[in-house]
PLY file of the C-alpha trace (Angstrom):
ply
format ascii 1.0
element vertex 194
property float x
property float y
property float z
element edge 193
property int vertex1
property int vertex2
end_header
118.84 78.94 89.71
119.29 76.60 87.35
121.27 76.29 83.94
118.66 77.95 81.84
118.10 80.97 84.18
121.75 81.54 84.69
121.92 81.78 80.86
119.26 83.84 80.78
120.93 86.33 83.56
124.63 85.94 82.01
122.30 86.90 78.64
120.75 89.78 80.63
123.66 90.74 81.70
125.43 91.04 78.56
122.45 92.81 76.93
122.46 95.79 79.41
126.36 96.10 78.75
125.42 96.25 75.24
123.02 98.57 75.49
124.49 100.74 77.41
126.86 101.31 74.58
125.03 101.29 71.51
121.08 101.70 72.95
118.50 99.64 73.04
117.72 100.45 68.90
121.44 98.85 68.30
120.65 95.89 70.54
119.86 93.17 68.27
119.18 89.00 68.85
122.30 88.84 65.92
124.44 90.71 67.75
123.85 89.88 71.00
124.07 86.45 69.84
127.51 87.32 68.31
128.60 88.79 71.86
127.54 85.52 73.60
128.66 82.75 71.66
125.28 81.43 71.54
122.79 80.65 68.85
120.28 82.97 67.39
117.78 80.62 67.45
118.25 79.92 71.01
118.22 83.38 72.07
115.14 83.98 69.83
113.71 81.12 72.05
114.30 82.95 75.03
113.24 86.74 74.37
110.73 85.87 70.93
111.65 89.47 69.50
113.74 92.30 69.94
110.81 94.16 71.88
110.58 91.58 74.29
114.12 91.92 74.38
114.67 95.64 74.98
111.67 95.16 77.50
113.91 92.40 79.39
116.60 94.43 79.61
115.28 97.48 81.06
113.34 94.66 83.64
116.97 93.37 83.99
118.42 96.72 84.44
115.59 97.99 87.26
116.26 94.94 89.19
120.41 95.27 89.29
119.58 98.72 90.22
117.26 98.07 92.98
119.99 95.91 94.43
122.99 98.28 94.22
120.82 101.80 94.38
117.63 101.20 96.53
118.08 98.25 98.82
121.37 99.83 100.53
119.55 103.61 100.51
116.42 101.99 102.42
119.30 100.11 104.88
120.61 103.73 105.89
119.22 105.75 109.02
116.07 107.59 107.66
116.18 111.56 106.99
119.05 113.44 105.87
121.07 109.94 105.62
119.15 107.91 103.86
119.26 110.98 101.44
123.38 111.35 101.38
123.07 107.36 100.81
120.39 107.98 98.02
122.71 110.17 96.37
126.02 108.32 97.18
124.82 105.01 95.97
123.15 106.85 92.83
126.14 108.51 91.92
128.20 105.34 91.74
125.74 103.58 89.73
125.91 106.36 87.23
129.68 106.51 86.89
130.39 102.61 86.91
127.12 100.44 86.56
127.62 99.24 83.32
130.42 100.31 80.75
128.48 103.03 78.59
126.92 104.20 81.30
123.32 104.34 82.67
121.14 102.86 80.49
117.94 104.32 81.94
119.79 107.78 81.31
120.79 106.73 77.47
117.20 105.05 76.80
115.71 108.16 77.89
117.28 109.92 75.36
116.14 107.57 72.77
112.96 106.31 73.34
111.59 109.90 74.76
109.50 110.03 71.68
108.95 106.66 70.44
105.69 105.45 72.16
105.25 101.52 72.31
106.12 98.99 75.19
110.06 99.64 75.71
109.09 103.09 76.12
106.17 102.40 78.71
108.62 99.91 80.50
110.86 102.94 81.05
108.82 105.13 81.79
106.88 102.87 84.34
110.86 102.29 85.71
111.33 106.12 86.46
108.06 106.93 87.68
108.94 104.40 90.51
112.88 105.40 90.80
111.35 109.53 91.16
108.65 107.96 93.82
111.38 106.52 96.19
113.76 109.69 95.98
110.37 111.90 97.08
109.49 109.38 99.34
113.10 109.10 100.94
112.81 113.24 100.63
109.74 113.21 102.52
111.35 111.46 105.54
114.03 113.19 105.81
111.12 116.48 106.09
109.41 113.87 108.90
112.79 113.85 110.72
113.02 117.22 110.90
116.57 116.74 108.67
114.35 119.26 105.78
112.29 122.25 106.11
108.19 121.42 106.33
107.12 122.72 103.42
110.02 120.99 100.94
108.42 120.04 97.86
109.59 116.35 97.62
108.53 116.49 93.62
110.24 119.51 93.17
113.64 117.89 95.15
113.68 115.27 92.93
113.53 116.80 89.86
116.29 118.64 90.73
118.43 115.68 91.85
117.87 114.16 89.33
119.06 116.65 87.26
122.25 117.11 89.03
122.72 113.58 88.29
122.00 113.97 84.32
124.12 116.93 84.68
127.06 115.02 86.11
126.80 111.72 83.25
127.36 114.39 80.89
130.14 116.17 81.81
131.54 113.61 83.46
130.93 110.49 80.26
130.89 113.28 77.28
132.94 116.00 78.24
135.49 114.51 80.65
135.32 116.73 83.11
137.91 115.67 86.26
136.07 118.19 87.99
132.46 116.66 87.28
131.72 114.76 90.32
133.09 117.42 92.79
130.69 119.94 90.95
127.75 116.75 91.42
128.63 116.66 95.24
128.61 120.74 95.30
125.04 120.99 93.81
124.01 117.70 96.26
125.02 120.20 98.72
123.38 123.14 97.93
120.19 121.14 97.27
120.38 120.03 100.83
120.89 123.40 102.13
118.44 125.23 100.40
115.91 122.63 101.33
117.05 123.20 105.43
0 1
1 2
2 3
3 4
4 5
5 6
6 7
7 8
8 9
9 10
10 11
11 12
12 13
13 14
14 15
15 16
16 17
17 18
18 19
19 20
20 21
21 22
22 23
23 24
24 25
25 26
26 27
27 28
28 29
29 30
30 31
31 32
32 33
33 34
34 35
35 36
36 37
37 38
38 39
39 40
40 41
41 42
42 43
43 44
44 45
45 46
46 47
47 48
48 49
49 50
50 51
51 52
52 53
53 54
54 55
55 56
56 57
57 58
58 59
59 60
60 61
61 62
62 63
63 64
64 65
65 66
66 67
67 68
68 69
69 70
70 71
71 72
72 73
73 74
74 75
75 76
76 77
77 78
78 79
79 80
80 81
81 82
82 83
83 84
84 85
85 86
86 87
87 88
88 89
89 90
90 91
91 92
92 93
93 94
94 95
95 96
96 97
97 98
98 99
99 100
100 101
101 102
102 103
103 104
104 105
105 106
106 107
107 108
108 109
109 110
110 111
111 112
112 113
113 114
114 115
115 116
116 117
117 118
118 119
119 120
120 121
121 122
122 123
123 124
124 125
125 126
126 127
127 128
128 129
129 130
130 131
131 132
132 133
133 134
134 135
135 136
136 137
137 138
138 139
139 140
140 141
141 142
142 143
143 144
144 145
145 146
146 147
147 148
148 149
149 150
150 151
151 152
152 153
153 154
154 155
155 156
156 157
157 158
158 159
159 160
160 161
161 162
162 163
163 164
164 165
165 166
166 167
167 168
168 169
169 170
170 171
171 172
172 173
173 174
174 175
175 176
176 177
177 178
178 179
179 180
180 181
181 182
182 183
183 184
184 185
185 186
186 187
187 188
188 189
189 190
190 191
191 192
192 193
């Protein structure tokens, strides 16, 4: 890379810290610019407007997670786990990613009724995050690690709501108890799916 595009990355970087904390609504060019040290103007040069922005930073976000989440889940033995290494890897990112937490999780929240780009950028994001958990679901039914007839769909949606469940209680309510109740529910998931 050169200097620009590790700028731009340190930038990125920065951004999804940010907005993890405050959204994507409270990201701004100003303060993001203030959290830098650079220019306004030069940031302005590199994302045009704070859509583009917000838009860059969920891009940002969905590759970072692709590289800590989904490349070492695909690395692990396929079937039951690839699964354990969905959720191990998943579970991590939640709790320490970035310092207010997952920002796909908080930008959920915000933009779940606010149609426009960001929103279609997330949405887009998710669609292919609940794809790989059904598809990693689906061969762990091939390898005989799940019943036939689990509903991959169904599997994910309710991993991924362990998941939710464990950001809150574990971020909100500090709960010490919050990711041995996420493993417990991983667990029964797993078994009822047998």
């Amino acid at each position: 890379m050169n200097k620009g595009q590790l700028t731009r990355q340190a930038v990125l970087d920065e951004a999804a810290r940010v907005a993890s904390r405050v959204g994507l609504g409270g990201l701004t060019i100003g303060s993001l610019a203030t959290q830098t040290g650079l220019s306004k103007s030069g940031l302005f040069a590199h994302f045009n407007a704070k859509e583009s922005l917000q838009v860059q930073v969920l891009d940002h976000a969905a590759t970072r997670f692709r590289v800590h989440v989904v490349e070492p889940v695909l690395a692990a033995p396929r079937g039951a786990p690839r699964l354990r290494a969905l959720f191990e890897h998943w579970l991590t990112w939640v709790s320490s990613g970035l310092p207010g937490g997952c920002v796909f999780i908080a930008a959920g929240n915000e933009l779940d009724d606010q149609p426009g780009l960001v929103r279609d950028t997330l949405v887009r994001i998710q669609r292919d995050w609940m794809t790989t958990i059904e598809r990693v679901v689906q061969g762990a039914v091939a390898e005989g690690h799940l019943a036939a007839g689990t509903d991959s769909a169904q599997f994910a949606q309710d991993l991924y709501g362990v998941l939710l469940a464990y950001s809150l209680t574990s971020r909100l309510l500090g709960d010490p108890d919050s990711e041995a109740h996420a493993r417990r529910a991983f667990d029964a998931l797993l078994r009822g799916a047998r």
